[in-house]
Every structure is written in structure tokens, then in C-alpha cells.
N, C-alpha and C positions, 0 to 999 in steps of 0.2 A: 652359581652354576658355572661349568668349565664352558670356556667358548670354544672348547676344543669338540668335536664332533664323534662319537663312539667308533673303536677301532675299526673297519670295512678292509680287509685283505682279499683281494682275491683270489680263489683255487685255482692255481696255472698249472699245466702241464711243460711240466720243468725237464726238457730235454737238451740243458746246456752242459758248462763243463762242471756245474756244481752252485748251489746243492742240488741233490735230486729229492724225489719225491718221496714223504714220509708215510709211513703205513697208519692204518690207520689207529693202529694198536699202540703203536709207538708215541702218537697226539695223544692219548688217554693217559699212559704212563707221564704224561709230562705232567698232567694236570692232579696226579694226589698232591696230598698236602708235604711239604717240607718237613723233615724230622731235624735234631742235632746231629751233626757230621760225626760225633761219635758214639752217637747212641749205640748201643747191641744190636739195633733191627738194621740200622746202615752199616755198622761193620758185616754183618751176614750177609749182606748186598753185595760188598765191595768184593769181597773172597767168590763170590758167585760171576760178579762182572770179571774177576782176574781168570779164573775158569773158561769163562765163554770167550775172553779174548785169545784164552792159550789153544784154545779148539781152533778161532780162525786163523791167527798168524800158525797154524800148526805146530806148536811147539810146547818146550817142558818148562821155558826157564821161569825160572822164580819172581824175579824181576820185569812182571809182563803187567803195565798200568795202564789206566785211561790218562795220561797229563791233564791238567786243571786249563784250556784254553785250544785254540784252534789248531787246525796242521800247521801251521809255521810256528805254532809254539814246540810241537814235536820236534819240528827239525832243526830249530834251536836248543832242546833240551838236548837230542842227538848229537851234537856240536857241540857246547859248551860242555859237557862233563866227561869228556875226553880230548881235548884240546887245550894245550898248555902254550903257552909263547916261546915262538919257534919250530913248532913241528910242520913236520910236509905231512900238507893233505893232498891230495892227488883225487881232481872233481872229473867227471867225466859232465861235459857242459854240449849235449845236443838241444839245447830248450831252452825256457822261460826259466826252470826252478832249478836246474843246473847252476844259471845265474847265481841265483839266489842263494845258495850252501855255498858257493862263492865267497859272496858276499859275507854272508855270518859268517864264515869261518875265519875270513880277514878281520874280521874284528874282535877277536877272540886271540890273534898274537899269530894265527896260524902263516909259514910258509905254503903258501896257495899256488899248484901247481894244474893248470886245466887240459885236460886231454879232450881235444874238441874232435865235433864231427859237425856237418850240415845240421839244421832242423829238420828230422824225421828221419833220420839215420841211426842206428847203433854202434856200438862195438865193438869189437874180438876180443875173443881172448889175446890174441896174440898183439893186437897194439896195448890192451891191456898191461899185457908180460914186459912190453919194450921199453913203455914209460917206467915201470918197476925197476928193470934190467939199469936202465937210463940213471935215477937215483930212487932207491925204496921208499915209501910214507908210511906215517905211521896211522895213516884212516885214509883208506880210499872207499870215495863216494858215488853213488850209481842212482839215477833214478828209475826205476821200475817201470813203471807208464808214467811217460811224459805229460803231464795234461798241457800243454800249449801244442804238443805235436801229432799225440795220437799213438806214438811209437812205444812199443812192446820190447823194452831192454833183456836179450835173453839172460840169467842168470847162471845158469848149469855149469860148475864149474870153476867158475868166478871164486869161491874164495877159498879154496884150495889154492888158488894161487896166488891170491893176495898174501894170505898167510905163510905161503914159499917166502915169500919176500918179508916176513915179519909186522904185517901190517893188519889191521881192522878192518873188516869189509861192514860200510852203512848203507841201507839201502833203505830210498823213497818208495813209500807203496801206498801212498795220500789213494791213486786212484787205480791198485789193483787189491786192495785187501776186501774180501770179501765178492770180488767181482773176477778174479785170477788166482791161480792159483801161486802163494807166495812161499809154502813149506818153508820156515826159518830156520826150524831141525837139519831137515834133510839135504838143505842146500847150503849149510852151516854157516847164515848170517849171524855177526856178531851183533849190529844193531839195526833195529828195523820202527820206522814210526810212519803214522797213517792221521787220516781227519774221519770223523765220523760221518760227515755230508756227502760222501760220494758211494759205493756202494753198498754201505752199511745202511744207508737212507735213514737216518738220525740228523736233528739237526746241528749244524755249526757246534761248538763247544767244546769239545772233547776230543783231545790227541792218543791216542792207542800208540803205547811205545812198548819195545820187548829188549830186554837187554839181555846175551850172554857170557856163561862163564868168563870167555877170553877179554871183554870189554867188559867184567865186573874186575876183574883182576886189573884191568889199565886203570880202572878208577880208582882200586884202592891202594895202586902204587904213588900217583899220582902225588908232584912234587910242593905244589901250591891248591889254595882253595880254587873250586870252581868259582867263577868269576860272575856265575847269574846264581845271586840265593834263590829267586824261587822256584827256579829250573834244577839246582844242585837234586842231585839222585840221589847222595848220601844223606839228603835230610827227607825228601819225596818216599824214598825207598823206605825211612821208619814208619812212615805215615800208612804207608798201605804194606808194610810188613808183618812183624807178628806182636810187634811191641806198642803199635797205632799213636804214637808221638805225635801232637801237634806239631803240625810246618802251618797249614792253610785251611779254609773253610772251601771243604768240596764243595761243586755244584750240586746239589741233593737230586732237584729235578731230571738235572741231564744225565745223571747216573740210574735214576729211573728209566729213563730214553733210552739209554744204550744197553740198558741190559733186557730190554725187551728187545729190541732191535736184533743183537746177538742170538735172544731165543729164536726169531723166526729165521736166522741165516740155521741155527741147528735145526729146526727142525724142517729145513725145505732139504738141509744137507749139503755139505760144499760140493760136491762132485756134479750133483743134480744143478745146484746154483751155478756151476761154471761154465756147466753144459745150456743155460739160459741164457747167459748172457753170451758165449760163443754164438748161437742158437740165432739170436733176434738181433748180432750186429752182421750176421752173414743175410742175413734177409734186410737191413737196410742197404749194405754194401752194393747188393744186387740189383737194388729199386734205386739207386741214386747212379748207376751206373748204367741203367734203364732207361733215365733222363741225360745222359753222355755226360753227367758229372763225375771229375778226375778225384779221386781219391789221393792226401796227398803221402801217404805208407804205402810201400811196398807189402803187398799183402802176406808176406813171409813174418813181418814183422807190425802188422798192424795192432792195433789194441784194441778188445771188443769192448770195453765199457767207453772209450771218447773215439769219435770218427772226428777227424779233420777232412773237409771239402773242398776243395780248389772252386774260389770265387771264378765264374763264367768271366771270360771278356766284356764289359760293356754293361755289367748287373753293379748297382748296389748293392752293397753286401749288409750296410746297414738297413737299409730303406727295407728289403726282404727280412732282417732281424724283427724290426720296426713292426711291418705286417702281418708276421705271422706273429705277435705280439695280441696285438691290435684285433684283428679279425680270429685269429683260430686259438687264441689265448697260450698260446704256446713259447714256450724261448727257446732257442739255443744261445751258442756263444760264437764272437766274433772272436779273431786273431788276437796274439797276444807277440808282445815284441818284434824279433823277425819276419813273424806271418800277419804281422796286424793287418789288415785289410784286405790281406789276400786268403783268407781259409774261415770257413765255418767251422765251429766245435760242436757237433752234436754229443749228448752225452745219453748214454742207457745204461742207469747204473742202478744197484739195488731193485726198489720197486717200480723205479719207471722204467727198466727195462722186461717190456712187455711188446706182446704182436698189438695190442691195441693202438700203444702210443707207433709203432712204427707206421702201421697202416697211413693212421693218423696224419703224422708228419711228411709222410711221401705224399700224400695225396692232395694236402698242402702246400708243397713245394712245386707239385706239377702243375697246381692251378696257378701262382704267382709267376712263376716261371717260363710259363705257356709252354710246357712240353708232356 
């Protein structure tokens, strides 16, 4: 007999910066039986998740997958298969995962140039244009919603003029895909990658990547092998293209998960879904600013799926994570890097983004709080 004790997890109300909370249609899909990764009933699967992911990131292109691993494996696969030793990449670094594209991309041979701003600020176009003006890249990188900041990178425009300058526009959308509206098409991103755990409300597993024409072409000009075999898109791309080559042993289950998860983003509808979660973070915004808590986005540029908080003077910011743990069963998220100890992450994304859980949570915070 195991002296180990039967699994006990408990059902929390997951209002951090991730994961969020999973439907409950989407726990049932996890749980059929496992098939072979190339059987005929998982290839019809696969062509159906490629489908419903080109409905969310809005787009046509061909090359639209689930990656085999979390969002940092997307934004590594993002990175490594257009990055050769030498090139200028040109990061725009206001946050935690700014950082981080950084980082990988140094290690991939890239010329790493970062266009910074504060934590919880964005862009312009026009510093955009300068650093370009200044020396061109051949990938400039943007993250979409910050999750360490809360901040709403506007895109519109953006890579029309990256592409002035002859360059690649990649954009982070880990925590606007499915929760903002991210149109790949229409705002003509060349690469774009997401995790399933944030408003898709899927668990951990599975990186949503979309590549087009202009960065299908950088790939297959490209001087040397991609540098990560199992991230390489030239061998990924047969796997889930029309000729289904062995690369890897898909996650069966979790592509079970995400393609459920996708059907109910279709069928609530993105316009209707956008309009929810705009909807239940203007109504936290208001009740947290009810209790004289600072918000730390300028509400021009706020991001309705993660609110950052400005920790009170004189509060634990843990001690309050802690308890509302503890007593209301609930999480959020504490600071990360820059804002570590000074900002709460609440997160309403996918299916935890509801009036219940909001209520919920304010009502929470005013009893800990004493306000």
C-alpha cells in the first residue's frame, strides 16, 4: 500500500495572474482516454483546434498551432525560428516578460537592443519610429498585456511601421488572447504566441502560436538551422501540416482541453467575450477605488483581464495574499520584479472573469482591509 495519501486539491477561486479558472467542460475533455498522436480521430482534432485558434487570434494564416509546452515555450519558439547570430532585435522592455524576450533572444546570437519605458507605461508610435530611424531590426518585439504590469500595449499601426523599416513585428498576447481583442489579420502581426492558462481558461500546457506570410518567408530564407530542434517550425510545421511527419508525441489530453475551451470562447463569441471582460474589470476598478485603492495603469491604458494594485502604506501585501487564501479561498498575485511587494495582480480572465467572483473579492478585501 502507498504511504502516500489519495490526491485532495482544492477548488480555489483563482483570481491571480494565472492560471485562471477552468470550465467545467473543459476538466471532462481532459479526462477521455488518450488516443495515438497519429491516429485519423486526433489528426481531425488537430485541423479543428487549428480552426478555432485561427477564429481567436483572428486570422487566415496557415501556420496557426497549439506548441507542445507552456507560453514561454511560445515565446521561445517566437524567437528562435527567426533569429540567427547577429541580428538586431529591438525589445520594447516596460515589465517582467519584456525581460524575458530579452533574455532569449541573447541567447539565440541576437543583437539585443531595448527600448524601455517605466513599469506600467507603454509606447508610441513615434519612439517606436526613432529607435528604427536610430538603427532598423530585423524583429521588433512588443508585449501586448503586460502581466507583471497590467498595461494594455496599444497596437494600431505598429507594424506598418515596423515594416517601413523592414522588420518583423512579434507580439506577446500570453494574456490578451481571448480576453482582448488581438486581430493578427487586421493589425498585420507577423508573429504572435499566447499560453492557454489565462483567458482561454485551459490548463498550463499548450502555447498558441500563428505565424505569417512575411515571417514564413524570414524562415525559409534563413542562413543556418534553427538552433532549438524541438521549437524548429520547419519540422513543427510538417507535424501539424498536411503531410503529419513525426517531430513529437502531442499532448492528446491537452488538445482535448483546448479545443473544448476554444468551442466555448465560439460559442459565447469574441465581441460578446471582450465586452465581459471590459464589463467585470470596470466594475472591480470601481469597488477597489471605493476602498481609496491606487490603481497602478493609467486608465487609458489599463488591461481588463490583470489589474495591478498599489499596496496601501503600512499593509502586507503578503500577509492579505495569505488570507484571503486561507479564510475566502481565493488567490491573487503579488508583484513581480520592479513592483514586487509593491502591487497586487488580480487577474479575471476567461471563466473567472465573472460578477460573482468580483463581488466576491471586494467584499474580501473590505473586510481584511477594514474599509
Amino acid at each position: 500500500m502507498s504511504p502516500y495519501a489519495d490526491l485532495n486539491v482544492p477548488t480555489r477561486t483563482l483570481l491571480g495572474p494565472g492560471p485562471s479558472g477552468v470550465h467545467p467542460r473543459v476538466l471532462h475533455a481532459l479526462a477521455y482516454p488518450p488516443i495515438g498522436h497519429l491516429d485519423p480521430q486526433f489528426i481531425a482534432l488537430m485541423n479543428e483546434v487549428q480552426d478555432l485558434l485561427r477564429y481567436v487570434f483572428e486570422t487566415e494564416n496557415p501556420l496557426t498551432i497549439p506548441v507542445s509546452g507552456t507560453g514561454s515555450a511560445g515565446m521561445e519558439a517566437a524567437l528562435c525560428n527567426f533569429i540567427e547570430p547577429g541580428d538586431s532585435v529591438l525589445v520594447g522592455v516596460n515589465g517582467y516578460f519584456g525581460e524575458r524576450i530579452c533574455e532569449m533572444a541573447g541567447r539565440y546570437g541576437a543583437e539585443v537592443r531595448r527600448l524601455e519605458r517605466p513599469w506600467g507605461e507603454v509606447f508610441t508610435l513615434d519612439e517606436i519610429e526613432d529607435a528604427l530611424r536610430a538603427k532598423p531590426a530585423k524583429l521588433v518585439a512588443l508585449v501586448h498585456a503586460e502581466t507583471s504590469t497590467g498595461a494594455l500595449q496599444p497596437l494600431d499601426g505598429v507594424a506598418d511601421l515596423v515594416h517601413r523599416y523592414g522588420g518583423l513585428l512579434l507580439v506577446d498576447c500570453v494574456t490578451s488572447l481571448g480576453g482582448v481583442p488581438v486581430q493578427v489579420d487586421a493589425r498585420k502581426i507577423d508573429i504572435a504566441y499566447s499560453g492557454t492558462q489565462k483567458c482561454l481558461s485551459c490548463p498550463p500546457g499548450l502555447a498558441p502560436l500563428t505565424v505569417g506570410p512575411r515571417a514564413l518567408e524570414a524562415l525559409r530564407s534563413r542562413r543556418s538551422k534553427v538552433a532549438n530542434w524541438y521549437l524548429d517550425l520547419t519540422l513543427v510545421g510538417n507535424y501539424w501540416g498536411g503531410s503529419r511527419t513525426y517531430h513529437h508525441t502531442a499532448p492528446i489530453n491537452m488538445n482535448y482541453a483546448l479545443r473544448e475551451a476554444l468551442r466555448l470562447v465560439q460559442e459565447e463569441g469574441l465581441e460578446a467575450r471582450y465586452a465581459r471582460h471590459r464589463r467585470h474589470a470596470e466594475l472591480l476598478w470601481a469597488g477597489l477605488e471605493e476602498m481609496d485603492l491606487a490603481l497602478h495603469v493609467a486608465p487609458e491604458h489599463r488591461l481588463p483581464t490583470l489589474t495591478t494594485v498599489r499596496v496601501p502604506a503600512g499593509v502586507d501585501e503578503a500577509a492579505v495574499r495569505k488570507a484571503l487564501l486561507d479564510r475566502y479561498n481565493i488567490e491573487i498575485g503579488g508583484g513581480l520584479g520592479a513592483l514586487k511587494g509593491q502591487v497586487w495582480r488580480i487577474g479575471l480572465m476567461g471563466h473567472s472573469s465573472s460578477l460573482q467572483n468580483v463581488t466576491l473579492l471586494l467584499a474580501a478585501l473590505r473586510e481584511l482591509l477594514g474599509r
